[in-house]
N, C-alpha and C positions, 0 to 999 in steps of 0.2 A: 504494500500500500504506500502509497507517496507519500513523504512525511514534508512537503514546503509547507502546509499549511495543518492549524488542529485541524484533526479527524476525531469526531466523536459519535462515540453506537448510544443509545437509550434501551436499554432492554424493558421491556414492563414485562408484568406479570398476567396480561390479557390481550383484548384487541383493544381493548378502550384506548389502552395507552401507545400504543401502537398507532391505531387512526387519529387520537389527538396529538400526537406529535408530527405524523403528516399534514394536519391542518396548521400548522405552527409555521414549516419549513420555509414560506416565500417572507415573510416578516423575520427571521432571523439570520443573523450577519454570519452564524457560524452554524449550518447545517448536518443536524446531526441525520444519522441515521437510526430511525424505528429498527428494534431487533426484538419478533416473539418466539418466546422458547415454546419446544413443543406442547407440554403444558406448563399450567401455573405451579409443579411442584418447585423446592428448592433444588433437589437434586439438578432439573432443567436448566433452574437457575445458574446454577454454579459450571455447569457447562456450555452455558450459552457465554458466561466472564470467559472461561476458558480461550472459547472459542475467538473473544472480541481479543482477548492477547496478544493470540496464535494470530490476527489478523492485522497486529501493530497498531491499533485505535491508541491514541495519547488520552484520550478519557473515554471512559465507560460511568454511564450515568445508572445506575440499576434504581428503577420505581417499584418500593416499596409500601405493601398495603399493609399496614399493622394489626386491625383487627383480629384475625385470623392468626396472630404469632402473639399472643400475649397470655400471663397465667390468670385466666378466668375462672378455672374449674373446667371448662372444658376441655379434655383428655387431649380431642387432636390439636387444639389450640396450644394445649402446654409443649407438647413435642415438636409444635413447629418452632415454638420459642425458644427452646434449647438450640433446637437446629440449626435456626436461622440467629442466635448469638453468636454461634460458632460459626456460620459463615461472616458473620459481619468483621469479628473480629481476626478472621484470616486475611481478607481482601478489604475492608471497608478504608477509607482515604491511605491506600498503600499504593507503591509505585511495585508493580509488577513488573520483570520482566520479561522482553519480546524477545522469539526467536533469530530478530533482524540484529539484536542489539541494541534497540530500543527501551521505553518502558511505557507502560499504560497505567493511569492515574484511576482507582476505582471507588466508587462512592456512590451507598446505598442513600436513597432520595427519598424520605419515608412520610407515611401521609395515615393520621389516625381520624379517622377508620379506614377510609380509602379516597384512590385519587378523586373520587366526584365532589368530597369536600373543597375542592380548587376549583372546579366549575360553578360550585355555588359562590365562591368569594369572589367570582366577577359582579355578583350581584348586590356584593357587600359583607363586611366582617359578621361573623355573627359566632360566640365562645357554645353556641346551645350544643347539648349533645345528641347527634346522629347517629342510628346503626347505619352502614351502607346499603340496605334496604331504603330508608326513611330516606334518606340522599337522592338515590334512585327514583324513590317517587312524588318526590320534591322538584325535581327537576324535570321530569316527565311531566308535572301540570304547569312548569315555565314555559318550556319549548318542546314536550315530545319527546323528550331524551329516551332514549331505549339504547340496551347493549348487546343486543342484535347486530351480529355484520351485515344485512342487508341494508340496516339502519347505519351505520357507523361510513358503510363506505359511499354511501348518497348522499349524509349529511355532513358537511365541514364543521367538525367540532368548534374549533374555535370561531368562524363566522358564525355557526346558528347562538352562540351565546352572546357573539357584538348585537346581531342583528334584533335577536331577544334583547335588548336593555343593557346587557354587561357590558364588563371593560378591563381589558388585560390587565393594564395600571392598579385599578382596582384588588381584580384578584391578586396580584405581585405583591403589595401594600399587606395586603391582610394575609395575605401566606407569612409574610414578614412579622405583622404581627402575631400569629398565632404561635409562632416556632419561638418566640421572647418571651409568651404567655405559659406556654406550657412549660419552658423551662422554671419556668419560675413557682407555678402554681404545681403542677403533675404530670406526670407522664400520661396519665390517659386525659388530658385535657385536649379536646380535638385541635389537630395543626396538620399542616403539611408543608414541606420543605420545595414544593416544585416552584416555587413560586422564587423560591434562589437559585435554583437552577437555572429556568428560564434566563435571569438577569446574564447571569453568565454567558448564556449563548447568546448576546445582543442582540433585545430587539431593536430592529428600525424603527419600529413605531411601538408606543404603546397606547391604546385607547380604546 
């Protein structure tokens, strides 16, 4: 892979994040690329990093839904928490490296409950608590959201929530706030971190 300029992969854990990072790509200065693993296990995960290594990416973005990896009481919840500690803490802001000689920069991008908490904060901050159900159907009575790929690949995520009301700035802003709130307040106090990532990959515009 060319390295004159960053190269960066976004791995998510669905198609959500996948097709919302294709609606991102003409507004941002640094072009990443959508990568989904086969599925949303960790195991996936941690092969798909592998794999963005193996292909000299200088950053690897990995979008992280938290929900689902936290000790709840729920059995597979608590396993994926173990598991997914232990992956963070192998690769999480580490310099890997490349086969080339190179190295790739990796960092888990994590979002509680999940990424659709960031589409609602185009609409404006708000600290309330969400399952990513509640999210889902929160946003389905804004604009129809559904996570459906028939739905995902017709609709441009990020135009159908400008054209809806929202505002990249917006969500950016309160992603920011949320990840300062929850530091401070709790770990499960909802936040998500995309909202500094994005910054990272410059947008052209934000509005």
């Amino acid at each position: 892979m060319p390295k004159s300029k960053t190269s960066v992969a976004i791995i998510g854990e669905g198609i959500t994040e996948k097709y919302f990072i294709l609606s991102l790509r003409d507004i941002l200065r640094i072009k990443p690329i959508p990568i989904k693993p086969k599925n949303s296990s960790l195991k996936e995960l941690e092969l798909a990093i592998k794999d963005c290594i193996k292909k000299g990416y200088h950053v690897v973005y990995c979008m992280i839904d938290v929900d689902n990896k936290i000790h709840d009481g729920n059995p597979d919840h608590e396993r994926n928490a173990k598991e997914y500690a232990k992956l963070k803490h192998q690769y999480h802001n580490k310099q890997c490296q490349c086969p080339d000689g190179g190295q790739t920069l990796v960092l888990m991008i994590e979002s509680y409950p999940s990424t659709e908490l960031f589409f609602l904060y185009y609409f404006g901050y708000t600290s309330a608590h969400y399952t990513n159900q509640q999210l889902k159907s929160i946003l389905n009575r804004k604009f129809g959201y559904m996570t459906e790929e028939k739905y995902l690949i017709k609709h441009s995520l990020h135009d159908t929530l400008i054209q809806s009301g929202g505002s990249l700035k917006t969500a950016i802003l309160a992603s920011e706030q949320s990840k300062s709130s929850a530091t401070i307040n709790s770990l499960c106090q909802p936040f998500t971190e995309i909202g500094i990532m994005i910054r990272k990959l410059q947008p052209l515009e934000i509005g």
